[in-house]
C-alpha positions in Angstrom: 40.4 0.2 -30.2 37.0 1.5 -29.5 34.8 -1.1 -27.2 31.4 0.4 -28.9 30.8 1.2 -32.3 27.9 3.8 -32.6 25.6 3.6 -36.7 25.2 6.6 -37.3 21.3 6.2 -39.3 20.9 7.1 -42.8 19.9 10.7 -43.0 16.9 9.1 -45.1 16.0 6.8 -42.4 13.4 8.1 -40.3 14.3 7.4 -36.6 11.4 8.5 -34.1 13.9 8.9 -30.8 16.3 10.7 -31.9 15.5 14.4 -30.6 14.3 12.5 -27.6 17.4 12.8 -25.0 18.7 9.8 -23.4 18.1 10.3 -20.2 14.6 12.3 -19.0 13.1 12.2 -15.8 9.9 14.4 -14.5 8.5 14.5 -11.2 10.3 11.5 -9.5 9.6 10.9 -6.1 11.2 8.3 -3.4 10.2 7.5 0.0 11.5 4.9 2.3 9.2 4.5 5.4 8.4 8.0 6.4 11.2 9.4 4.5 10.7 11.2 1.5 14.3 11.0 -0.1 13.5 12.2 -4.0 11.4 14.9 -3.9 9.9 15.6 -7.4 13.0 15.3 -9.3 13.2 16.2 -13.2 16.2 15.7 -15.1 17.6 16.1 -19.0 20.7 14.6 -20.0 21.9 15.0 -23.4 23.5 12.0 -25.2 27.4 11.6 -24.7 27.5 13.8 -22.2 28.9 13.9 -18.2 26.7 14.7 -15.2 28.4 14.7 -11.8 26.2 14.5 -8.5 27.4 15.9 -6.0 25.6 16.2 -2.2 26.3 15.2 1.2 25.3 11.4 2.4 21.7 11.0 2.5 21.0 13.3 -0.3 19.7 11.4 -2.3 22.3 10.7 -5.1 22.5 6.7 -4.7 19.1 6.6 -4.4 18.5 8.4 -7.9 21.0 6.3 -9.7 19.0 2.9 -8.7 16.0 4.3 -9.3 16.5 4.8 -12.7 17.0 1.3 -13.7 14.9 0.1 -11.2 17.5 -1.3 -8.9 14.9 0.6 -6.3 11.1 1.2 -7.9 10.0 4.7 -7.6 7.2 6.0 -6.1 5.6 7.9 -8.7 6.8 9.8 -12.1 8.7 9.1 -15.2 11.6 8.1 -16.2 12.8 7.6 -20.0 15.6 6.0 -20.9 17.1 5.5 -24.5 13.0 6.4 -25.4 11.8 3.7 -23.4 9.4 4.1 -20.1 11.2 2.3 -17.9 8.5 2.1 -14.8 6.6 0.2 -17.7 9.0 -2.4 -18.6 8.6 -5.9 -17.6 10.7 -9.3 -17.5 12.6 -9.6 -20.3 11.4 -5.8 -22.5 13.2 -4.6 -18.7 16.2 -6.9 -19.0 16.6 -5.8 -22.4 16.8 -1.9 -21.7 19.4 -2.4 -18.7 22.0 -4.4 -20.9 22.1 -0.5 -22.4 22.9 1.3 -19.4 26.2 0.1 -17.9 26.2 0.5 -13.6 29.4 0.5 -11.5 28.7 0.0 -8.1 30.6 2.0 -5.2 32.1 -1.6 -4.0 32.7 -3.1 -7.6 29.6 -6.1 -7.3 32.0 -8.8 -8.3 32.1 -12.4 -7.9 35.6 -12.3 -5.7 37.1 -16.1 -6.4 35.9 -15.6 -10.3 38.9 -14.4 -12.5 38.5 -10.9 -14.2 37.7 -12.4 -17.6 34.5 -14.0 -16.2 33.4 -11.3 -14.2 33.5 -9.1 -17.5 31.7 -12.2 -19.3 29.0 -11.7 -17.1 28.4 -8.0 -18.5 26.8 -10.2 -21.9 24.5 -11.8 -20.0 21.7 -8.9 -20.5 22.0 -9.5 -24.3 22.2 -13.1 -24.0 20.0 -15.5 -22.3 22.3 -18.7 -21.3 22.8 -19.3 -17.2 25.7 -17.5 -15.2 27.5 -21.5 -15.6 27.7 -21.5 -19.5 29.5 -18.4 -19.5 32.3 -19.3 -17.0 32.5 -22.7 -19.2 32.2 -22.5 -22.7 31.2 -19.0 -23.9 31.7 -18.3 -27.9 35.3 -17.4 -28.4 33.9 -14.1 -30.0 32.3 -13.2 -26.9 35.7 -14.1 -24.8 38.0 -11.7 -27.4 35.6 -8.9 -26.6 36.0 -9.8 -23.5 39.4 -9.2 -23.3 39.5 -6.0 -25.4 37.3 -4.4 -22.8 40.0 -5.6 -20.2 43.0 -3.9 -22.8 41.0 -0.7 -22.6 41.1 -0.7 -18.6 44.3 -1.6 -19.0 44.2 -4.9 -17.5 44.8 -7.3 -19.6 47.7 -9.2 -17.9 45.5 -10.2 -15.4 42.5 -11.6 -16.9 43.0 -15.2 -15.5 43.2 -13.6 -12.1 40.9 -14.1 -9.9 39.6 -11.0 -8.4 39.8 -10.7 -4.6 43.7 -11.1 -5.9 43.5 -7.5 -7.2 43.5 -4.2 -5.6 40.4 -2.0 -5.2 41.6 0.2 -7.9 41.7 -3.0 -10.0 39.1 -4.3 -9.3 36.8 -1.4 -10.0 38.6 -1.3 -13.8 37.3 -4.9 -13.6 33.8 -3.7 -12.9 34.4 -0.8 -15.5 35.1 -3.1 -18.1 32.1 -5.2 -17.4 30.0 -2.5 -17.6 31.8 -1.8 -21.5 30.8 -5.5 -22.4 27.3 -4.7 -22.1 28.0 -1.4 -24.9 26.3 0.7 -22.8 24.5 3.6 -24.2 24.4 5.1 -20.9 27.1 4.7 -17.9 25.5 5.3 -14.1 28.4 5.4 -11.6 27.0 5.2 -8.2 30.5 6.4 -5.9 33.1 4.8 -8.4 36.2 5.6 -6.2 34.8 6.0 -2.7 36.3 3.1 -1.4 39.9 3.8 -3.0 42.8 5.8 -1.8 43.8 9.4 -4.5 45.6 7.9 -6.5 44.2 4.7 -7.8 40.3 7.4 -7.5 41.8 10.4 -9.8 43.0 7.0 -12.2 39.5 5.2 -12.1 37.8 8.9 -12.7 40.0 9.5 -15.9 39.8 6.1 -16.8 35.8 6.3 -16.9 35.8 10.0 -18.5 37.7 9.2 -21.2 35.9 6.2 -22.2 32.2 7.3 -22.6 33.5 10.6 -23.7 35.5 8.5 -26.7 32.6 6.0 -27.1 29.2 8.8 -27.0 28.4 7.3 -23.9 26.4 9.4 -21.9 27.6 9.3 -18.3 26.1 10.1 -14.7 28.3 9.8 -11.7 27.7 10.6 -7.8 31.1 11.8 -6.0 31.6 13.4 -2.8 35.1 14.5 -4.3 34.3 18.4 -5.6 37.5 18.5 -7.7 36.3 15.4 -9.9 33.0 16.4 -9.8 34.7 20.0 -11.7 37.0 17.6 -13.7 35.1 15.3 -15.0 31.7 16.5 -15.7 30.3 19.1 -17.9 27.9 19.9 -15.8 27.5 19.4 -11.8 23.7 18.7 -9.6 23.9 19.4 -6.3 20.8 17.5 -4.6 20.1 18.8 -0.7 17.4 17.0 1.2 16.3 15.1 -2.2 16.3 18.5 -4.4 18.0 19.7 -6.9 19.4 22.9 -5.2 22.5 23.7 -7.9 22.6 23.1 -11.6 25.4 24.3 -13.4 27.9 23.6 -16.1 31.4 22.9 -14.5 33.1 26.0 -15.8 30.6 28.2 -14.4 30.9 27.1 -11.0 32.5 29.2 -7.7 33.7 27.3 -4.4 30.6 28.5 -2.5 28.4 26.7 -5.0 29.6 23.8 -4.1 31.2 24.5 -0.7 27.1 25.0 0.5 26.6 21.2 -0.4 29.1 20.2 2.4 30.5 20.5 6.1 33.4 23.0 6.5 35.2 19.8 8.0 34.7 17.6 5.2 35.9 20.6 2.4 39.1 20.8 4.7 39.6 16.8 4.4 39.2 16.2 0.4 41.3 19.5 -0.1 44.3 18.0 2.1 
């Protein structure tokens, strides 16, 4: 079952956005203190596609990601999401906008003694305006079986009433995944998804997250220092150096020294054991 159901508009409808890509970003620029850590950064993503960033810490990749919803306010330029400016939003016009664009955080931002239903409850809370209490309590049975179906397509069900420091970090970032689904993104910004998790339960989260935007025409932007899912799972792979975009490429054009440049010899050597 499909979390988010895309209308496709009437071809006799007009609709003014959409040639407008998701995602566009021109001249964006980041400093913190002295630091200048974005450095005139334009981006196009096309919708329902998969951007990986890729870089080395301190690149810049986090940074970008926050940025764009305004998790961290920019210095100067633009950024456009789903047609909207967001450096221009306010209060609740800038509320409205985020409860499109789904974020998983590198270390899940859960409420630990809440169980997994509730923490996916609170992905609704962009779309409706009732205090974090009211959902725990007494939110609308429709809200709790979608809820749940976002849990199903994670594949954690079962553990719904469970509260979530009781889950593994694999589970608990297909917690975070499905609260992002609640919100039915338009746009998925994964910040480090699997960072924190061990190969097995990261290469599960990864194909966990692909195939759902992929299925649901979500259009998806994930940071990874893990080269193989950045090939995997993206159609296309920035590699930002210094706060530039040094490599641009789609995924089947790219050659080990593309991305072996973004990285210590050491650290190629450890994620390739």
């Amino acid at each position: 079952m499909s979390v988010v159901a895309h209308v496709q508009p009437s071809p006799t409808c007009e609709n003014p956005t959409s040639e407008k890509p998701p995602i566009l970003i021109e001249g964006l620029r980041k400093s913190f203190g002295p630091n200048l850590i974005l450095k005139d950064i334009s981006l196009k993503v096309s919708g329902g596609s998969a951007v990986a960033l890729v870089g080395s810490n301190g690149s810049g990749k986090s940074t970008l990601l926050r940025c764009m919803v305004r998790l961290i306010e920019p210095d100067s330029g633009t950024i456009h999401l789903l047609g909207k400016n967001v450096r221009s939003l306010r209060g609740a016009a800038l509320r409205k906008l985020r409860s499109r664009v789904g974020f998983v955080f590198q270390k899940h931002n859960l409420v630990p003694r809440l169980s997994a239903l509730t923490n996916v409850l609170h992905g609704a809370q962009g779309t409706h305006s009732f205090p974090r209490v009211w959902f725990q309590c007494i939110a609308p049975q429709a809200l709790r079986e979608r809820a749940l179906v976002c849990l199903n397509e994670v594949g954690l069900a079962d553990f719904a009433s469970r509260p979530v420091d009781k889950l593994s970090g694999g589970q608990s970032q297909r917690v975070a995944i499905a609260r992002a689904l609640m919100q039915e993104p338009e746009i998925i910004l994964a910040d480090e998804p699997v960072a924190s998790l061990d190969p097995e339960a990261g290469e599960q989260i990864m194909e966990l997250l692909a195939r759902l935007a992929r299925e649901n025409g979500i259009s998806l932007i994930f940071s990874t220092h893990h080269l193989e899912h950045a090939i995997e799972y993206s159609e296309r792979v920035i590699g930002l150096r210094k706060g530039v975009f040094e490599l641009d490429k789609p995924n089947t054009e790219l050659t080990t020294s593309d991305l072996r440049s973004f990285y210590e010899p050491s650290r190629i050597s450890n994620e390739s054991e």
